[in-house]
Backbone and ligand atoms as CSV (ligand in chain L), in Angstrom:
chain,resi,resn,atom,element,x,y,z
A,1,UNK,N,N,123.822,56.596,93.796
A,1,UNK,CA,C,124.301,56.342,95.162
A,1,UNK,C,C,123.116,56.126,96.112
A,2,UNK,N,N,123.164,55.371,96.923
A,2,UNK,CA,C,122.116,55.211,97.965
A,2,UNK,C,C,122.335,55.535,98.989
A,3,UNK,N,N,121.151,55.577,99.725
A,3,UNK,CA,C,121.281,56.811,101.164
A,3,UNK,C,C,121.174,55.982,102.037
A,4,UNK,N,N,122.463,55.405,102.497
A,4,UNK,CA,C,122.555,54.533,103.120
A,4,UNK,C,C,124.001,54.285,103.725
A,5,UNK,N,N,124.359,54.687,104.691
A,5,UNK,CA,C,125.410,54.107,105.961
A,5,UNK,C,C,125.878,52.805,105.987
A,6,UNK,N,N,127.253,52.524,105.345
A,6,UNK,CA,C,127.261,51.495,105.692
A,6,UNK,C,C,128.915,51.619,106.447
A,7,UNK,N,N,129.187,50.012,106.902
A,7,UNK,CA,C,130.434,49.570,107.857
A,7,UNK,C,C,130.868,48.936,106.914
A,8,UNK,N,N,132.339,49.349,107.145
A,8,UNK,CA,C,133.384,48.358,106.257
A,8,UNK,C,C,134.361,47.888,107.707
A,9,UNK,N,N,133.706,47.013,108.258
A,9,UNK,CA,C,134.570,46.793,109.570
A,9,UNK,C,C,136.038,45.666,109.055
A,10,UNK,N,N,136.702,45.659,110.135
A,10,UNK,CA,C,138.352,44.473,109.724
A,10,UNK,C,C,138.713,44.707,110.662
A,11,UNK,N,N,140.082,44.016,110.629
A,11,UNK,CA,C,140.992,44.309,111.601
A,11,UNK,C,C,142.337,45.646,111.092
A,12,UNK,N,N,142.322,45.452,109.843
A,12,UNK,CA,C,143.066,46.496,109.353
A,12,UNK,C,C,144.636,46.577,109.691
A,13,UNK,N,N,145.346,45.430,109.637
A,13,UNK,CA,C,146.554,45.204,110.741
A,13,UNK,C,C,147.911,45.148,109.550
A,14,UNK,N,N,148.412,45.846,108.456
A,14,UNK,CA,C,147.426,47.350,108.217
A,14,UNK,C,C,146.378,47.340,107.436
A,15,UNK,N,N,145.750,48.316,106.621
A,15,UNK,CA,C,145.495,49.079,105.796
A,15,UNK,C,C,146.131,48.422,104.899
A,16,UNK,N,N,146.244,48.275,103.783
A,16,UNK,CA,C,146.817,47.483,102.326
A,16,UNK,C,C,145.986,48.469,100.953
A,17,UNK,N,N,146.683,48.421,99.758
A,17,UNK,CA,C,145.866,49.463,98.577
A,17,UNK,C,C,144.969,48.230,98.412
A,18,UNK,N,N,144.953,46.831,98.636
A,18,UNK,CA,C,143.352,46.113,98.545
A,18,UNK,C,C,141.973,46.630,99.268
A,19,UNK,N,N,142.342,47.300,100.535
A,19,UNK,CA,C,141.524,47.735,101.623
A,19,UNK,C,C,140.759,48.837,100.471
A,20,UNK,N,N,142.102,49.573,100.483
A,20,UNK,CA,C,141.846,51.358,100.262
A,20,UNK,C,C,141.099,51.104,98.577
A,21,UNK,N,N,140.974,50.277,97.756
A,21,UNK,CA,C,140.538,49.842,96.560
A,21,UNK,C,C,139.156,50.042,96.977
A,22,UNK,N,N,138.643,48.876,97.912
A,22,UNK,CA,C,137.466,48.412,98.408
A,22,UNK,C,C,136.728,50.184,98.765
A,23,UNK,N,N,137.353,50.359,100.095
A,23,UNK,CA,C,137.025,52.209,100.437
A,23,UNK,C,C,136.221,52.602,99.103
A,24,UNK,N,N,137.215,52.997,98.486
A,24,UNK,CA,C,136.660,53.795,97.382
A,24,UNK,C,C,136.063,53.666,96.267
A,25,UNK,N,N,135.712,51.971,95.846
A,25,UNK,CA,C,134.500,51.774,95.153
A,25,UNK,C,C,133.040,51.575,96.553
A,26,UNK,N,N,133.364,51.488,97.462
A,26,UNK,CA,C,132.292,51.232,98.829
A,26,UNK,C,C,132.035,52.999,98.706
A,27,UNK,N,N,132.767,53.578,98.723
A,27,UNK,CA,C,132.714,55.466,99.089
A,27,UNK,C,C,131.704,55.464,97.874
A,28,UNK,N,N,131.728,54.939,96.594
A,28,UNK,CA,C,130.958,55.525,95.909
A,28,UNK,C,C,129.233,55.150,95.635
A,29,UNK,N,N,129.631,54.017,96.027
A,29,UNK,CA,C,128.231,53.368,96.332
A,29,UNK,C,C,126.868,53.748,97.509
A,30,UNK,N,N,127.853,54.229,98.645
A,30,UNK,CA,C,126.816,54.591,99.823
A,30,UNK,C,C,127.028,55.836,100.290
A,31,UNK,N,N,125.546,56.703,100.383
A,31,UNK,CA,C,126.068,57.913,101.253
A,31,UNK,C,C,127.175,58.343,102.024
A,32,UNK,N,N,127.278,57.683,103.301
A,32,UNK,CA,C,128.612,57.510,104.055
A,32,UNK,C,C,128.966,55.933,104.071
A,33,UNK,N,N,130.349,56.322,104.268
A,33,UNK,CA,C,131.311,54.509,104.945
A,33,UNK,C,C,131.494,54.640,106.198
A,34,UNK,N,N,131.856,54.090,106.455
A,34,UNK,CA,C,132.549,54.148,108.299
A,34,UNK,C,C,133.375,52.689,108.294
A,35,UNK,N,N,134.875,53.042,107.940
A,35,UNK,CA,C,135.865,52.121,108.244
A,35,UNK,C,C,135.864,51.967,109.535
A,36,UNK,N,N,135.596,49.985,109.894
A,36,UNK,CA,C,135.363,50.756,111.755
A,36,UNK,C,C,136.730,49.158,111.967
A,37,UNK,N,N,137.532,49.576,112.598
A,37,UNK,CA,C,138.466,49.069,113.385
A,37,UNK,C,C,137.945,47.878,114.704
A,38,UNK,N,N,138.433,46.764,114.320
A,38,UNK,CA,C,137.591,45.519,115.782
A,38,UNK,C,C,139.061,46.106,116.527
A,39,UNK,N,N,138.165,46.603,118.185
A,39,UNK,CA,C,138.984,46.660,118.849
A,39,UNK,C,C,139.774,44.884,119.800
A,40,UNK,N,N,138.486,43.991,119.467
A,40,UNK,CA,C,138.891,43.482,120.635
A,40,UNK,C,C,139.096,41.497,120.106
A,41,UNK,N,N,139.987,41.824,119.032
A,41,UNK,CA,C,140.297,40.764,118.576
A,41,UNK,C,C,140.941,39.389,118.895
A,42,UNK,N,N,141.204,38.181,118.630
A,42,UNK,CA,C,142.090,37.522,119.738
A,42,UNK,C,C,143.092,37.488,119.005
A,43,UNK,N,N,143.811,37.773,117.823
A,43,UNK,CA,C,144.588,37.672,116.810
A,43,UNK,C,C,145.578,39.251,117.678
A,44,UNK,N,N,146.994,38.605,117.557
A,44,UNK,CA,C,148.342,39.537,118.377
A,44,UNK,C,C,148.451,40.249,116.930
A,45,UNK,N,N,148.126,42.137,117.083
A,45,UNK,CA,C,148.212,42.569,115.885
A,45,UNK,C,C,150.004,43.092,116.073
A,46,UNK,N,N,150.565,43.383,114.719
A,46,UNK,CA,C,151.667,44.275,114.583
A,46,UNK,C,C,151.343,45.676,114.975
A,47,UNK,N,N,150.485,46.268,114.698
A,47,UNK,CA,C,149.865,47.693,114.908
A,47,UNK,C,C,148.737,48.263,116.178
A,48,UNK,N,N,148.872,48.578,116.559
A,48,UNK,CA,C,147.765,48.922,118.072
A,48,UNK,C,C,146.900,49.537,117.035
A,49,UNK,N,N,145.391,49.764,118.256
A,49,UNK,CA,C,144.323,50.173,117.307
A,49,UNK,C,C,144.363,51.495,117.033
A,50,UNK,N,N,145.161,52.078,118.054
A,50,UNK,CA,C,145.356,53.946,117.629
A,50,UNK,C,C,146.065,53.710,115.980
A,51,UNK,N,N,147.335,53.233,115.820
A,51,UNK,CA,C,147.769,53.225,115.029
A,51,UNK,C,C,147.640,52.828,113.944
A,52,UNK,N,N,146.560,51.896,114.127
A,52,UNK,CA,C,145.634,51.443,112.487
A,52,UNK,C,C,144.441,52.836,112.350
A,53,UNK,N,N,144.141,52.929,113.054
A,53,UNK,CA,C,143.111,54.380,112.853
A,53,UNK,C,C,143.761,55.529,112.160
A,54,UNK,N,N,144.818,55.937,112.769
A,54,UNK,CA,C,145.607,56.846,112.178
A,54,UNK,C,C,145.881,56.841,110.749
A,55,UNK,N,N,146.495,55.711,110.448
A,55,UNK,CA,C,146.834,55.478,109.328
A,55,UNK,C,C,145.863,54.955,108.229
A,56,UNK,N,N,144.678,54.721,108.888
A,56,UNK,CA,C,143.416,54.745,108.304
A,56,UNK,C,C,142.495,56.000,107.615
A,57,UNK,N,N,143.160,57.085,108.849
A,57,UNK,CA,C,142.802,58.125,108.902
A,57,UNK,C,C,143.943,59.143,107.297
A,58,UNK,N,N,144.722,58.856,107.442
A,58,UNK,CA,C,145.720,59.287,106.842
A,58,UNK,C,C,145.508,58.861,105.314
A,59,UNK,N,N,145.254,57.477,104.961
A,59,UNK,CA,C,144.580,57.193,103.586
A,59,UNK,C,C,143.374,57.984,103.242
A,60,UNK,N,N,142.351,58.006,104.073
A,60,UNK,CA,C,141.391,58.293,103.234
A,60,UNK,C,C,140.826,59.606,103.765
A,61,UNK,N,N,141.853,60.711,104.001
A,61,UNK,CA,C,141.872,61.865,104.351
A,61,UNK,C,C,140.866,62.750,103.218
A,62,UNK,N,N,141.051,62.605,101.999
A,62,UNK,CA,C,140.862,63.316,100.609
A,62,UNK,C,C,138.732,63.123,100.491
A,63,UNK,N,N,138.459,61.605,100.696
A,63,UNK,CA,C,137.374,61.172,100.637
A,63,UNK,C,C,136.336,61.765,101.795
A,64,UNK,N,N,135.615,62.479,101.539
A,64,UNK,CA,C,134.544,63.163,102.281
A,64,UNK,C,C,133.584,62.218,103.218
A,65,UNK,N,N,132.836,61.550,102.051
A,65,UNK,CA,C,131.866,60.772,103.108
A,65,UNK,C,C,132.612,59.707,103.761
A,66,UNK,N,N,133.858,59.008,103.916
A,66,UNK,CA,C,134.292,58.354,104.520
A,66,UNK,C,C,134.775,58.857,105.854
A,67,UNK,N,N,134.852,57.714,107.216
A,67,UNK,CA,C,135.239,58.238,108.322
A,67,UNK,C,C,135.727,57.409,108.671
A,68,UNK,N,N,136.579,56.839,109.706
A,68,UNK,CA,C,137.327,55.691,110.824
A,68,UNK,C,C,136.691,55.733,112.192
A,69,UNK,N,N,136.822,54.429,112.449
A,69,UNK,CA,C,136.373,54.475,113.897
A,69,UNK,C,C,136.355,53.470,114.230
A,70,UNK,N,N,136.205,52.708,115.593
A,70,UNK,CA,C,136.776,51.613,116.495
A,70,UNK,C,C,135.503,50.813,117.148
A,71,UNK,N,N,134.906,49.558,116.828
A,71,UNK,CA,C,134.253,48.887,117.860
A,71,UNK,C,C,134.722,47.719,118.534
A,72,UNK,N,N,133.878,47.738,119.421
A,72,UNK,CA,C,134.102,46.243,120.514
A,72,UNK,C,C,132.654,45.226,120.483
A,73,UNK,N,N,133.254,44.074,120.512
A,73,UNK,CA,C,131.422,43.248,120.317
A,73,UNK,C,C,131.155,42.865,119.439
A,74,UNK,N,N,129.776,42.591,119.695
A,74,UNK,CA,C,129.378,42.257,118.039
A,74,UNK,C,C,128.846,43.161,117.310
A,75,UNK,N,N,129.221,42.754,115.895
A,75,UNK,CA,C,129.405,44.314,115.064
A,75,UNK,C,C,127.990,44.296,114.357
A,76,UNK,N,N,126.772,43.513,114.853
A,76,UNK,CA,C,125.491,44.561,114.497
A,76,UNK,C,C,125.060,44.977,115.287
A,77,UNK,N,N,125.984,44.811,116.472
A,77,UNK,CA,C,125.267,46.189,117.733
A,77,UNK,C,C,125.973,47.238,117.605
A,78,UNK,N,N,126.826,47.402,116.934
A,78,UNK,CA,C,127.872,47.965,116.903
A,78,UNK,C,C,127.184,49.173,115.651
A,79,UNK,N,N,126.750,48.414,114.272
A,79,UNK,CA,C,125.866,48.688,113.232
A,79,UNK,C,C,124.481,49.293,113.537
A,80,UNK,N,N,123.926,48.885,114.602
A,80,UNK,CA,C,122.806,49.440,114.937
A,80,UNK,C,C,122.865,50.487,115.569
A,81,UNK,N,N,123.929,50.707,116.330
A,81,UNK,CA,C,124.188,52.138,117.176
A,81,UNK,C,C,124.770,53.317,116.165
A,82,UNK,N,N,125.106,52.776,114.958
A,82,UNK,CA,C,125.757,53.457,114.298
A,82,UNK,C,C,124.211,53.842,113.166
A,83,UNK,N,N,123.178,53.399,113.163
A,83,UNK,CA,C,121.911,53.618,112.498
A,83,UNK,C,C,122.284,53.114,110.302
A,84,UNK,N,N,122.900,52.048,110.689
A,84,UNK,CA,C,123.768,51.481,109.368
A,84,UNK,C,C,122.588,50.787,108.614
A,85,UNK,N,N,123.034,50.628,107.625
A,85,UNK,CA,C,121.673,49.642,106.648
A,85,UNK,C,C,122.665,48.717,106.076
A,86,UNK,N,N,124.032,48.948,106.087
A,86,UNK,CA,C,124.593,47.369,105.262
A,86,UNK,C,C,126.313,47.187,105.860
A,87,UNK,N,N,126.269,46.291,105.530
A,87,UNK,CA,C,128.125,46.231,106.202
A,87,UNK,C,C,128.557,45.582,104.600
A,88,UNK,N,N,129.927,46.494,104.594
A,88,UNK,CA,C,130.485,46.247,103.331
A,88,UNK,C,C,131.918,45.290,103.540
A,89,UNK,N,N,132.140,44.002,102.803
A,89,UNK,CA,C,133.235,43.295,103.556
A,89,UNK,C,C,133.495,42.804,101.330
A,90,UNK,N,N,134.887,42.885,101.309
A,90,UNK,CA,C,135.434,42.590,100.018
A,90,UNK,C,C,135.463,40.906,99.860
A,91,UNK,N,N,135.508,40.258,98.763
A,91,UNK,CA,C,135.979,38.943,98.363
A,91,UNK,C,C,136.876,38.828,97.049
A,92,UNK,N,N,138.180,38.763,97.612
A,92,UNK,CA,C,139.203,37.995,96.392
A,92,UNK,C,C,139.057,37.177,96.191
A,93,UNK,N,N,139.643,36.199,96.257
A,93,UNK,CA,C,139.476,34.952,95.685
A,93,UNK,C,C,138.538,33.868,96.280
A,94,UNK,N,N,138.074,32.936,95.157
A,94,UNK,CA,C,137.082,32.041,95.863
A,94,UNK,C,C,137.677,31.425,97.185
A,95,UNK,N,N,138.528,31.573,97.387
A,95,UNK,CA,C,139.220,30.926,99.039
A,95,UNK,C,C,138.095,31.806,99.982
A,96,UNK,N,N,137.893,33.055,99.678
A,96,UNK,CA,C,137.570,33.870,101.121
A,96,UNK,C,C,136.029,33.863,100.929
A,97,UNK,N,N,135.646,32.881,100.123
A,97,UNK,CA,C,133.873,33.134,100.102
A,97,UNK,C,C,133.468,32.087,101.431
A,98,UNK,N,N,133.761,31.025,101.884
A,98,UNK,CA,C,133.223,30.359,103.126
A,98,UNK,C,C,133.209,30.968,103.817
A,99,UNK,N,N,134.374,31.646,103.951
A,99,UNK,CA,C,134.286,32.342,105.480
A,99,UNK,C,C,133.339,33.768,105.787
A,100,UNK,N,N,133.360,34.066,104.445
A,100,UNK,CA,C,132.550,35.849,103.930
A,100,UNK,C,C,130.792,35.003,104.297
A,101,UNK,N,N,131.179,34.056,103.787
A,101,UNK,CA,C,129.288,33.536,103.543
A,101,UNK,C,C,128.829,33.396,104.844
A,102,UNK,N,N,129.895,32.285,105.861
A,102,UNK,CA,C,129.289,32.490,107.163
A,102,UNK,C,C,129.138,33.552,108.170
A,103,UNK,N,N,130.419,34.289,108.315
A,103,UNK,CA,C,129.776,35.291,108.885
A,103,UNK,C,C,128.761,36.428,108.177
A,104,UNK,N,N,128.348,36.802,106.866
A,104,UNK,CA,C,127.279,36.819,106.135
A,104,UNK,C,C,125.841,36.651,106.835
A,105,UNK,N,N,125.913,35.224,106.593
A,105,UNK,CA,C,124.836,34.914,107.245
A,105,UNK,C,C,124.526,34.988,108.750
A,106,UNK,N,N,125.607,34.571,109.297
A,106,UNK,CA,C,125.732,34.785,110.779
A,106,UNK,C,C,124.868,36.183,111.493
A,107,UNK,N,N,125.683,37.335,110.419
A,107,UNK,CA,C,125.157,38.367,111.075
A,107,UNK,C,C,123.615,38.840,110.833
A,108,UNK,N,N,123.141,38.071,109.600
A,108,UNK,CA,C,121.737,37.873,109.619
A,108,UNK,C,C,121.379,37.441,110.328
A,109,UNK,N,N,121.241,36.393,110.638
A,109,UNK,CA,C,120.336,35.534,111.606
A,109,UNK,C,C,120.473,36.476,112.921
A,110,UNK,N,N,121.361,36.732,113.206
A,110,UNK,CA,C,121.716,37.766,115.000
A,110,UNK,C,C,120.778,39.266,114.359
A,111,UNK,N,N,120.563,39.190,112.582
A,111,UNK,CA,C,120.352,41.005,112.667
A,111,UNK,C,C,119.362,41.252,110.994
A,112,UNK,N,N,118.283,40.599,111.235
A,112,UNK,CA,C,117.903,40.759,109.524
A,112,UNK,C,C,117.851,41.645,108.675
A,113,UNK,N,N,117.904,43.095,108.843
A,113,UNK,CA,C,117.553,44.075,108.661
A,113,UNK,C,C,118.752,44.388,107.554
A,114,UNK,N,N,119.749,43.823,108.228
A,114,UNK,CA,C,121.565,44.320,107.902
A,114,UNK,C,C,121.610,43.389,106.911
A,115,UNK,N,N,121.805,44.119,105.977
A,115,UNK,CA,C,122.552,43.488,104.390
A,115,UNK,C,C,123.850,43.359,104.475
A,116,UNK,N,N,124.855,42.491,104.097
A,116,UNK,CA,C,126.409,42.335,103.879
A,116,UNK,C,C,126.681,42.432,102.158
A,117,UNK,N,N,127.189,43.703,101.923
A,117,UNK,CA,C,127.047,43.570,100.451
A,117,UNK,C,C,128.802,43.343,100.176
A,118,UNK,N,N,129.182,42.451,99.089
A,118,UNK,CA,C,130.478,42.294,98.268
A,118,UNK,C,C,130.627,42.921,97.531
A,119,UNK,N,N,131.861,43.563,97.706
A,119,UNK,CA,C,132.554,43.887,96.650
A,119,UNK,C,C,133.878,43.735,96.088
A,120,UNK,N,N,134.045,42.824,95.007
A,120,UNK,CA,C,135.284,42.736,94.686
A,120,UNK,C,C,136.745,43.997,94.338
A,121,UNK,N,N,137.779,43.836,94.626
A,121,UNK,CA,C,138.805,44.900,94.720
A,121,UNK,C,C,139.286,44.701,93.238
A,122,UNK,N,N,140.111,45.295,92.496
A,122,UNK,CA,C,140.560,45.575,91.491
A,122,UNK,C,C,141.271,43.939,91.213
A,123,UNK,N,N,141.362,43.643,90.080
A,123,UNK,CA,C,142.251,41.920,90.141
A,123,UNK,C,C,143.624,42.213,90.446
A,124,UNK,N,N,144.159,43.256,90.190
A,124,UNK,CA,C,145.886,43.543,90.559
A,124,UNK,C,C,145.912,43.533,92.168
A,125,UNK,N,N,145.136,43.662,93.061
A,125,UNK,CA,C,144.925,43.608,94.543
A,125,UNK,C,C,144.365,41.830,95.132
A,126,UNK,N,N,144.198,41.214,94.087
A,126,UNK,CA,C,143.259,39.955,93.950
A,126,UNK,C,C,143.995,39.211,95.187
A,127,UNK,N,N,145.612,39.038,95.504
A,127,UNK,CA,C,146.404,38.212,95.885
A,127,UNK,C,C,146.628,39.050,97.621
A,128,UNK,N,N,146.473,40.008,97.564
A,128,UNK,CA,C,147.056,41.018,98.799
A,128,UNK,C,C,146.212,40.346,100.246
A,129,UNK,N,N,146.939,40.435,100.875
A,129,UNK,CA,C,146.415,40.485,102.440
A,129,UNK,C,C,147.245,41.246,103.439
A,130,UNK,N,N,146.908,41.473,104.414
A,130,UNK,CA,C,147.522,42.198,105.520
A,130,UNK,C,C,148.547,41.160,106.159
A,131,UNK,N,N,148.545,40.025,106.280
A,131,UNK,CA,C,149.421,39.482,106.589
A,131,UNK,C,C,150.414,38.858,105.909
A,132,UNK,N,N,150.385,38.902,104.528
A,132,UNK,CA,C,151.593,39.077,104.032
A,132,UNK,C,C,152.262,39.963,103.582
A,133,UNK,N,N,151.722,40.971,103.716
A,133,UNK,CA,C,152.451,42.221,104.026
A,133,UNK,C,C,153.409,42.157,104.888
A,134,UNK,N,N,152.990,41.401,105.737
A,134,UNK,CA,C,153.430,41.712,107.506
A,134,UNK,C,C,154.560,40.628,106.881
A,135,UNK,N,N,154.528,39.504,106.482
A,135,UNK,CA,C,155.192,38.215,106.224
A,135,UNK,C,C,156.846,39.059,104.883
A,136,UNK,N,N,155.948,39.539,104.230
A,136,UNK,CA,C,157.446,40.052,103.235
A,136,UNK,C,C,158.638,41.166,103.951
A,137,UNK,N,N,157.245,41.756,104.693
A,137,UNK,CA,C,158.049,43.245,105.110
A,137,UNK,C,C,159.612,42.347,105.798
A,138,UNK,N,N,158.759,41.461,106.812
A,138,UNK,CA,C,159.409,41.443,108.122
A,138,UNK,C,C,160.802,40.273,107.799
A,139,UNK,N,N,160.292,40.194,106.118
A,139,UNK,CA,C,161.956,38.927,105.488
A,139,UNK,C,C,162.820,39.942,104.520
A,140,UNK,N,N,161.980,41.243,104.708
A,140,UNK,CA,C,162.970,42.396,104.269
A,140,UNK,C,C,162.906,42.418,102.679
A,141,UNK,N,N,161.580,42.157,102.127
A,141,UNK,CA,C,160.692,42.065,100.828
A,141,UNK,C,C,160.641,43.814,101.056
A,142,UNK,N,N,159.977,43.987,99.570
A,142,UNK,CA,C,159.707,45.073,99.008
A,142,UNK,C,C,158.107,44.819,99.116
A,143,UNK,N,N,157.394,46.154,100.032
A,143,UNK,CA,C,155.874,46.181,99.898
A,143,UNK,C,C,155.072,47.164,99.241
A,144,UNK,N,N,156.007,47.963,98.633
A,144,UNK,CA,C,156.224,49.273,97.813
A,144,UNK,C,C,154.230,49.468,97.031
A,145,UNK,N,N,153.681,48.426,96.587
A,145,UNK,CA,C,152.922,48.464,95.229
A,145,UNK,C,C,151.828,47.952,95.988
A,146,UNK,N,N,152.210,47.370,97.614
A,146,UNK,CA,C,151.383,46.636,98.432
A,146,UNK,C,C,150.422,47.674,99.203
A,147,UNK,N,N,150.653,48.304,100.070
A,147,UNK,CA,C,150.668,49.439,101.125
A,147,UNK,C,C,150.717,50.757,100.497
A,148,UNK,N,N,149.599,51.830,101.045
A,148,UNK,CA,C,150.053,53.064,100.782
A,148,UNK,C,C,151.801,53.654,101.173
A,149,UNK,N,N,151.664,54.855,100.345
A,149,UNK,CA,C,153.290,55.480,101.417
A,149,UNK,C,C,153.780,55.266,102.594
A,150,UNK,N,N,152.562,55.855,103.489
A,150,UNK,CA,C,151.833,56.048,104.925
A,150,UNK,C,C,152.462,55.077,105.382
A,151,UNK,N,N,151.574,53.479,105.416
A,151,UNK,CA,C,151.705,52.307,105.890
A,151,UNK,C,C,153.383,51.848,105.593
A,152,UNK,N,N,153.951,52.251,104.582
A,152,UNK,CA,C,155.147,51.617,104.144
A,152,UNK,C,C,155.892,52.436,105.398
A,153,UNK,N,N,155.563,53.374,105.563
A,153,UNK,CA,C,156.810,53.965,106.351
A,153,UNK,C,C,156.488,53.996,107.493
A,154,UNK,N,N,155.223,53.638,108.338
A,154,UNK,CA,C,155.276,53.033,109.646
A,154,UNK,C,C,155.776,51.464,109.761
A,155,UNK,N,N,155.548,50.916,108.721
A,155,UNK,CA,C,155.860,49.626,108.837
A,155,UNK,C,C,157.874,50.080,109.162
A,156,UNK,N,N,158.079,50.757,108.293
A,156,UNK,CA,C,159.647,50.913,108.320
A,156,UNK,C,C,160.236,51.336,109.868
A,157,UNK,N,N,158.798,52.038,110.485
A,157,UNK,CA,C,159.356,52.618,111.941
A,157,UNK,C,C,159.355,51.698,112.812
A,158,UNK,N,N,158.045,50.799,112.371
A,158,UNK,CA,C,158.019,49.969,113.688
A,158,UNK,C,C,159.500,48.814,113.466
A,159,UNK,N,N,160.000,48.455,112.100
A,159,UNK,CA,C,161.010,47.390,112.415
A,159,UNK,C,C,162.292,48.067,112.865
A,160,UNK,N,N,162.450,49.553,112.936
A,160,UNK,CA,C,163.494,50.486,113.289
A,160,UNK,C,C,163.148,50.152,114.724
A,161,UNK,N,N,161.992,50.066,114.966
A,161,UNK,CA,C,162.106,50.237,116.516
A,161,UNK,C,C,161.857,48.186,117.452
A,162,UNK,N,N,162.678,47.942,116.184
A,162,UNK,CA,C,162.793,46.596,116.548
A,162,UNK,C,C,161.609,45.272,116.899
A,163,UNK,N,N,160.330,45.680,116.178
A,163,UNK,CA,C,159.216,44.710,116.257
A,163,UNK,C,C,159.343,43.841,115.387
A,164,UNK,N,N,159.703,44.445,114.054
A,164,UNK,CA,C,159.358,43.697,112.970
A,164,UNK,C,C,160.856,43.571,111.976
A,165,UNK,N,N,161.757,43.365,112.803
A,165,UNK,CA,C,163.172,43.211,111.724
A,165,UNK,C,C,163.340,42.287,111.109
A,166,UNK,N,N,163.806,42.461,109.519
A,166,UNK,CA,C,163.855,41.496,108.815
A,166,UNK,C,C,164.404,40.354,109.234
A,167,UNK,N,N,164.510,39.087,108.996
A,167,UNK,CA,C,165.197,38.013,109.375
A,167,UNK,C,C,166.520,37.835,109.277
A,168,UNK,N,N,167.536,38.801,108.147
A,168,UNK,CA,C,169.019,38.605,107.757
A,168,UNK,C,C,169.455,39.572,108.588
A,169,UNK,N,N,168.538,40.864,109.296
A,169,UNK,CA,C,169.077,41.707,110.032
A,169,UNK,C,C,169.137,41.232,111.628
A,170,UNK,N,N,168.398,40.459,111.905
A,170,UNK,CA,C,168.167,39.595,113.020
A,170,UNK,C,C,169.299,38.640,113.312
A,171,UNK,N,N,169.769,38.294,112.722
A,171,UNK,CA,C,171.175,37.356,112.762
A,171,UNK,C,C,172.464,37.598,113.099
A,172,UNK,N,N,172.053,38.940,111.838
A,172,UNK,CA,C,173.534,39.624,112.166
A,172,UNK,C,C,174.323,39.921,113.586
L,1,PNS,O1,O,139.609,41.814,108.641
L,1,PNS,P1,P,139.038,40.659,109.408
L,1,PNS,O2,O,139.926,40.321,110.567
L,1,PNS,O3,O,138.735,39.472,108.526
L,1,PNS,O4,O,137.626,41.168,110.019
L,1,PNS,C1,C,136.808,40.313,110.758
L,1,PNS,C2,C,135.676,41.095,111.446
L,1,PNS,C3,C,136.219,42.199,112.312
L,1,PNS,C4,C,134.757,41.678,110.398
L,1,PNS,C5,C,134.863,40.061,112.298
L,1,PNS,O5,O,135.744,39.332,113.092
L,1,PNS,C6,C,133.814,40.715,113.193
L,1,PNS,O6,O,132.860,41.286,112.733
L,1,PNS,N1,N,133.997,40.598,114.521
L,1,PNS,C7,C,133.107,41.164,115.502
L,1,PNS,C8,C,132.445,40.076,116.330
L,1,PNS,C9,C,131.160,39.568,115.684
L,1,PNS,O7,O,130.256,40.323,115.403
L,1,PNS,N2,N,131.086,38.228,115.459
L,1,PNS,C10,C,129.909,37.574,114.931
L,1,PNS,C11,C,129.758,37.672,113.434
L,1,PNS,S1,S,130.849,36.639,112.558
C-alpha cells in the first residue's frame, strides 16, 4: 500500500456497486481515499449533495481509511488543500477512455504533481452507470444487483415522494 491520499471525486448521482467496486480496490491501494462529491455541477441531479454523501457515507461505513466529502471548483485545488498525491477515477469500457484521458491530462497541465491513476471495476459492473440506474428505476426496472440496499431504497423514497415515478404509474 502506498502512503498516499488520494480523491476519488464524481458526481455520485447515486453511488452504484460499480462506484463501491472502485472504493474498495482504490481503499486498498492508498493509505486513505476521500470520496469527494462535485458540489457545483451543471448536470440537474436526482439526489441533493447531502443525500449522495449520506448514502455515500452509509456504503462505506465498514472501510476505515475511507471518508466522504464535498468540493466546489477545480478539483486540484480542491486536491491540494486536501495535501493528495493522486486522484483515483475508474474506466469501463473503451467508450469512457477520451473523456478519462482529457480530463487526465487536463488536470496535469493545471497541476503536475497530481497523478490520475485507473482503475478498472470488476467486468460484472463493466456496463453500470448512475444514469441508468436513474433511467430503469424511473420505467419501474429492477436495480436490485445495480445499487447497494441503501441506494435501492432511497431511490424507492424519492419516487414515493413523487420525483422519480415509474412511467406506467404516471399514467395511471
Ligand atoms: O462522475 P463524473 O460526473 O464523471 O465526475 C466528473 C468530475 C466531478 C470528476 C469532474 O467534472 C471534475 O473534476 N469537476 C471539477 C471541475 C474541474 O476541476 N474541471 C477541470 C478538470 S476536467
Amino acid at each position: 500500500m502506498t502512503n498516499t491520499l488520494a480523491i476519488y471525486p464524481g458526481s455520485f448521482d447515486p453511488i452504484t456497486n460499480g462506484h463501491l467496486d472502485l472504493i474498495r480496490r482504490g481503499s486498498r491501494i492508498f493509505s486513505r481515499l476521500v470520496v469527494a462529491v462535485l458540489t457545483n455541477a451543471e448536470k440537474q441531479p436526482l439526489f441533493t449533495v447531502e443525500e449522495r454523501v449520506a448514502m455515500l457515507e452509509e456504503v462505506t461505513r465498514g472501510m476505515s481509511n475511507v471518508s466522504v466529502d464535498t468540493f466546489s471548483g477545480l478539483l486540484v485545488d480542491y486536491a491540494k488543500r486536501r495535501n493528495a498525491g493522486a486522484i483515483l477515477r475508474g474506466i469501463r469500457a473503451f467508450s469512457d477512455y477520451e473523456y478519462e484521458l482529457q480530463m487526465a491530462l487536463t488536470n496535469r497541465k493545471l497541476e503536475p504533481s497530481l497523478e490520475t491513476v485507473f482503475l478498472m471495476p470488476a467486468e460484472s459492473y463493466g456496463y453500470l452507470s448512475s444514469r441508468l440506474v436513474k433511467e430503469i428505476f424511473s420505467h419501474g426496472g429492477t436495480v436490485k444487483d445495480m445499487v447497494p440496499p441503501a441506494v435501492e431504497r432511497r431511490l424507492r423514497e424519492k419516487m414515493e415522494a413523487g420525483r422519480a415515478r415509474p412511467v406506467a404509474a404516471r399514467r395511471r
